[in-house]
C-alpha positions in Angstrom: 0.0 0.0 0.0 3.0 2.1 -0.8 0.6 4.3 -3.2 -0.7 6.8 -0.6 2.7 7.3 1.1 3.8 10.9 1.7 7.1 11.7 -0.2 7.2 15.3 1.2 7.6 16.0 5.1 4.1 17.8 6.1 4.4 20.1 9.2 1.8 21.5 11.7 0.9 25.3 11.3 0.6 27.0 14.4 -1.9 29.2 13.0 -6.0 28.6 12.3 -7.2 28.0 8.7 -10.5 27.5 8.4 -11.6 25.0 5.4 -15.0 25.5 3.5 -16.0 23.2 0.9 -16.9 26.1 -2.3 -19.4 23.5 -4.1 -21.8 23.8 -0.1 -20.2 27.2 1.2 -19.9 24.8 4.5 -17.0 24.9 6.8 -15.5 21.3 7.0 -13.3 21.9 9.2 -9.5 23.6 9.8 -6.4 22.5 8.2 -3.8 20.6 10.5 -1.1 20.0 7.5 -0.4 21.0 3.8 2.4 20.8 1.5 2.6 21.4 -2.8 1.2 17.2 -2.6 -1.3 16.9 -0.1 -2.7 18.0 3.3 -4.8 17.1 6.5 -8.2 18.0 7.8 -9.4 18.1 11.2 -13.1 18.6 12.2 -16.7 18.1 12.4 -17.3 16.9 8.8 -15.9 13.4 7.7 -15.1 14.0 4.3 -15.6 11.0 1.9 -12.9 9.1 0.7 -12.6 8.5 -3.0 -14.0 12.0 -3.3 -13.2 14.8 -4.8 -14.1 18.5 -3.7 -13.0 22.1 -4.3 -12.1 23.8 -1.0 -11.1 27.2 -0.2 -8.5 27.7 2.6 -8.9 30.9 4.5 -6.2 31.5 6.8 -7.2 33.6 10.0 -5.4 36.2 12.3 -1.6 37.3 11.4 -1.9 34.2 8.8 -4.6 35.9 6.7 -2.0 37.8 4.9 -1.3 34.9 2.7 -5.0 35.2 1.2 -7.4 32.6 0.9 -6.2 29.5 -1.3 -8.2 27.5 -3.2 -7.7 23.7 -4.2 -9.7 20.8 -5.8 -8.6 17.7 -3.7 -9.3 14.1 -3.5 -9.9 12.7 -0.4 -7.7 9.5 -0.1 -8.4 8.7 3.9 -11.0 9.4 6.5 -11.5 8.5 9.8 -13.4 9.7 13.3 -16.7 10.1 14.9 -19.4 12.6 15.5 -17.6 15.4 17.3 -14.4 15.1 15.4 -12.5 13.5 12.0 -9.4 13.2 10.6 -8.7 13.3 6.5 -5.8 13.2 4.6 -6.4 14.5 1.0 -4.0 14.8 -1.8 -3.9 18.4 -4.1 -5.3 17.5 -7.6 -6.0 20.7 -8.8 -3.6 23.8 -7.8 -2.7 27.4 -9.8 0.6 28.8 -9.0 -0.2 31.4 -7.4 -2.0 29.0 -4.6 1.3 27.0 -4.7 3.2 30.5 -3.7 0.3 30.1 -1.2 1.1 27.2 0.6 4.7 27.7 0.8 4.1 31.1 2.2 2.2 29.1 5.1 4.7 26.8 5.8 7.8 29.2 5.7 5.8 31.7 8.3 3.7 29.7 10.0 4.9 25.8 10.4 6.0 24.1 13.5 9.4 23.4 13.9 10.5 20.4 13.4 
């Protein structure tokens, strides 16, 4: 099952980004991880594996100043209960600017290692 194996290191951001699904306009949740591959979820909505959707990051507080960031992901895991769920979803669909995006994230705003 080597085929959903991270090749890239994913770090925690120690700031809030709120994650709404653009095709509802629901919050799903808030991202936990994200790098140019893939990212994880953490909330109150499981998110369906084998799945694709089009979210819209929206980073809050001194974070915001990266912009919102838009994706189309595929959900490749998922896993929790009713108050909250994990999901692990790989970038499918990504402009360059949103690339910029993400790295700006994890240069200002990721966990140390």
């Amino acid at each position: 099952m080597t085929e959903n194996r991270r090749r890239i290191e994913r770090r925690n951001l120690d700031v809030h980004v709120n994650i709404v699904d653009m095709q509802t306009d629901n919050q799903v949740g808030a991202l936990v991880n994200i790098h140019q591959e893939g990212m994880m979820v953490v909330g109150p909505t499981r998110l369906e594996v084998d799945r694709v959707y089009q979210l819209q990051l929206q980073p809050t507080g001194e974070a915001s100043s990266v912009g919102d960031i838009q994706l189309g992901v595929d959900c490749v895991w998922s896993t929790g209960d009713d108050s909250s769920c994990w999901a692990g979803c790989r970038i499918i669909d990504c402009s360059p600017e949103a690339l910029q995006q993400i790295e700006a994230l994890n240069k200002e705003f990721a966990a140390a290692s």
